[in-house]
C-alpha positions as CSV (number, residue, x, y, z in Angstrom):
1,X,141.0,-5.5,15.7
2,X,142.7,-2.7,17.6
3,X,140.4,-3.4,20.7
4,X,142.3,-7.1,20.8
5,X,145.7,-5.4,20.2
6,X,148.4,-6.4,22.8
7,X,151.6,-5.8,21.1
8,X,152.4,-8.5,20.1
9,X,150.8,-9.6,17.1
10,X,152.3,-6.4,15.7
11,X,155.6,-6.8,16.6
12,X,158.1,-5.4,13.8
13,X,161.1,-8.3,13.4
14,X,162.6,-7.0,10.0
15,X,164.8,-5.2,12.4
16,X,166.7,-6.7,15.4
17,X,167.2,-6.0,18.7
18,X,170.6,-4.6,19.8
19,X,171.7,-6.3,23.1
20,X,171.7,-3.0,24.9
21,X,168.2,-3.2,24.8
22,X,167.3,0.0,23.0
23,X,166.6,0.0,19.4
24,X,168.3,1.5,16.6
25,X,167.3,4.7,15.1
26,X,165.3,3.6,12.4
27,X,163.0,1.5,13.9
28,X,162.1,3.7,16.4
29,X,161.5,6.0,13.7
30,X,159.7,3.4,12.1
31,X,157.2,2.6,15.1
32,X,156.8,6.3,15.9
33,X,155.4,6.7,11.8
34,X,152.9,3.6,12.9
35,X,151.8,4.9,15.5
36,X,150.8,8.3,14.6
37,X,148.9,6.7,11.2
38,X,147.1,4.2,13.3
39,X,146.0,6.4,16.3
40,X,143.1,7.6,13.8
41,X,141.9,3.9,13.8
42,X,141.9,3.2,17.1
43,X,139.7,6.3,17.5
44,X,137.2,5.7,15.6
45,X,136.5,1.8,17.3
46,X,134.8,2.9,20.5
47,X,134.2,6.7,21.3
48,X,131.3,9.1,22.1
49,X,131.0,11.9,20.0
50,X,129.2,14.1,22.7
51,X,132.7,14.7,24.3
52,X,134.4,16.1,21.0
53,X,134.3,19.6,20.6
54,X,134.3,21.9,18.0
55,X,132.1,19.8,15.7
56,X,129.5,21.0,13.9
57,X,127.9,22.0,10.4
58,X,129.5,24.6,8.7
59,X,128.7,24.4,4.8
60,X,125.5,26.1,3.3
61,X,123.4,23.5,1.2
62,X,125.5,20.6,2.5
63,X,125.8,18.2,5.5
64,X,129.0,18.0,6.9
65,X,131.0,16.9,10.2
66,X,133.7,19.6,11.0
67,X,135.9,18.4,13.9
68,X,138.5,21.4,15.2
69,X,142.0,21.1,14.3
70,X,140.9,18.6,11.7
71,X,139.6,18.0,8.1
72,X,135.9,19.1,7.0
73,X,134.3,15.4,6.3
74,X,131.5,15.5,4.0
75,X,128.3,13.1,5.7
76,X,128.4,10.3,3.4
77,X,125.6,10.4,0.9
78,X,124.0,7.6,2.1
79,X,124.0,9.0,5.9
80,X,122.5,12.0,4.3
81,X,119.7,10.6,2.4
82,X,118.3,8.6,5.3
83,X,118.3,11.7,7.6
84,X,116.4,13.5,4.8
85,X,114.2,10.6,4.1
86,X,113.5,9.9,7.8
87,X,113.3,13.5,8.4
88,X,110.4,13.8,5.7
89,X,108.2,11.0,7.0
90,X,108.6,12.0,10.6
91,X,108.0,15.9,9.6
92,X,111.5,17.0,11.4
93,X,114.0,19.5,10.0
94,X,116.5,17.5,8.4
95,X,118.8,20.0,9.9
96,X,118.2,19.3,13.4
97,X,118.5,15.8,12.8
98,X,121.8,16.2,11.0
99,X,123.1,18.8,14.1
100,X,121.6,15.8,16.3
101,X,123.6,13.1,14.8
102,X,127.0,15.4,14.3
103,X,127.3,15.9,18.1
104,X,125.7,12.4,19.1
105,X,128.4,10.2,17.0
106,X,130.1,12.6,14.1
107,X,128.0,10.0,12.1
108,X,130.1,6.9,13.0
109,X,127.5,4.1,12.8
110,X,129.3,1.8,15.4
111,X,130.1,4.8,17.8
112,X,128.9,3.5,21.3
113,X,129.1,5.6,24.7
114,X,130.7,5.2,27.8
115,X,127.1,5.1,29.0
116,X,126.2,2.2,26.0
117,X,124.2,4.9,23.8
118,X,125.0,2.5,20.2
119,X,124.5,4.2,16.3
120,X,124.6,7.3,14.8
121,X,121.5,8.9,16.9
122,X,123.0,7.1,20.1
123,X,120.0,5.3,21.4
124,X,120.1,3.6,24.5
125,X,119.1,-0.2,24.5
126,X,115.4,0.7,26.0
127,X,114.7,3.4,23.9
128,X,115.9,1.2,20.8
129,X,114.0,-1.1,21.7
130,X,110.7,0.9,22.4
131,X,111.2,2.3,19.5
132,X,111.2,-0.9,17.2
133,X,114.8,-0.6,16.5
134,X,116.1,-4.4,16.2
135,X,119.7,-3.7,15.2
136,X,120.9,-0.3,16.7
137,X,124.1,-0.5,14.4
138,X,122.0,-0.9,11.3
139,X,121.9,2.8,9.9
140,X,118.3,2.8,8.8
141,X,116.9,1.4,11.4
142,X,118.9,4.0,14.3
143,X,118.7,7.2,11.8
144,X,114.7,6.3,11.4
145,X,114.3,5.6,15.2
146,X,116.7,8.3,16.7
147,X,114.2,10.8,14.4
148,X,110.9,9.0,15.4
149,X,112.2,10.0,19.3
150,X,112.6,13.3,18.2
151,X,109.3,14.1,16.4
152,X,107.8,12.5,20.4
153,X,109.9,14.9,22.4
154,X,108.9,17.9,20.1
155,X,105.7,16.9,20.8
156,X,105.9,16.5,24.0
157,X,107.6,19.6,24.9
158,X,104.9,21.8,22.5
159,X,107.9,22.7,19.6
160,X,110.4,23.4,22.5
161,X,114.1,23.2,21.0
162,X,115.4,23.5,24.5
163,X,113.4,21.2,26.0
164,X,113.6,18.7,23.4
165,X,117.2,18.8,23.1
166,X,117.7,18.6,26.9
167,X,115.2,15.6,27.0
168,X,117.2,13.7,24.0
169,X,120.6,14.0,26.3
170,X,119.2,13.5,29.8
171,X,115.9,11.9,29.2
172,X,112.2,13.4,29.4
173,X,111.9,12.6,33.3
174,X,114.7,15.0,33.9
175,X,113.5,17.7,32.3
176,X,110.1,17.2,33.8
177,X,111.6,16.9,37.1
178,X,113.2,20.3,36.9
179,X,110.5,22.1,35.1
180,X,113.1,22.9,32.3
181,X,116.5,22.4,31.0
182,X,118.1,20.0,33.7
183,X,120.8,22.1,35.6
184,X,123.8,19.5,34.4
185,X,126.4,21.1,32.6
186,X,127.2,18.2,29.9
187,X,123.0,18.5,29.3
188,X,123.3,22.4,28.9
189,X,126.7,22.5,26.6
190,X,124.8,20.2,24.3
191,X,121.8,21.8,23.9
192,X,124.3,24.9,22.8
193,X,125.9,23.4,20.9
194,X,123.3,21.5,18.6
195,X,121.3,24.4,19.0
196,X,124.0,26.4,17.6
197,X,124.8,23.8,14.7
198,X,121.3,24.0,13.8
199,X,121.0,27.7,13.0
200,X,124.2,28.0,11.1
201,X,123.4,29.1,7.8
């Protein structure tokens, strides 16, 4: 696992070491090649997608995570049918809960925050649990409960996209506490920016 990675274990040897202690061309060349194709990997191991920018959906008809500077990645069909399916039985546009999930974890199932939000709708240990969500890496199970949360803060906050989004990032006592949309500035660019995903035609 890259998280256990010390050096080490991956030590090239097929080349040796020159006693001036620098190596030779083409194993630096080699290690630089490594590098670059495993710094994707490592990325994708522990990461909150709430500080990429740029993501969002940008394809008519289809759900799809867009990261800037990067490749258009299709939401894996299965990823897309439980959104629709949990979006139908908790009477939620599927859309919101796809623009939800994009800026949340760019649909990475094991994506956990610095903060220890865990799954693809980034619930919090709590709220998983208040929820009835036994395994918040199980995609079901977070994709049904980070939609169930939703259809309660819509309802809470009257239909209020604002509101609802704020209350999703911050928490519902914030947004009660300041009679709106908290005035923290990582709170306010995501409610843009879902909001913004969300009405993209």
């Amino acid at each position: 696992m890259w998280g256990g990675f010390t050096g080490r274990e991956n030590r090239n040897t097929s080349f040796p070491r020159p006693r001036s202690g620098h190596y030779p061309m083409r194993t630096t060349l080699l290690i630089a090649a490594i590098a670059v194709a495993a710094a994707p990997l490592r990325a994708q191991q522990h990461f909150s997608a709430s500080e990429l920018r740029g993501v969002g959906i940008h394809r008519p008809g289809k759900i799809v995570i867009t990261i800037t500077g990067a490749r258009v990645l299709p939401m894996p069909a299965y990823l897309s049918q439980l959104i629709t399916t949990a979006a139908e039985k908790h009477g939620v546009d599927a859309r919101l809960v796809a623009a939800v999930a994009r800026r949340e974890s760019a649909g990475n199932p094991q994506a956990i925050s610095r903060t220890g939000a865990c799954g693809i709708m980034q619930l919090m240990p709590n709220t998983a649990r208040a929820l009835g969500v036994t395994d918040v890496f199980d995609p079901e199970q977070n994709v049904n409960g980070g939609v169930r949360y939703l259809r309660r803060l819509l309802d809470q906050f009257k239909g209020d996209l604002d509101l609802t989004l704020a209350a999703y990032n911050a928490g519902p006592a914030a947004v009660q506490r300041y009679g709106g949309v908290p005035p923290f500035a990582e709170t306010r660019a995501y409610v843009k920016a879902v909001r913004q995903a969300y009405e993209e035609r």
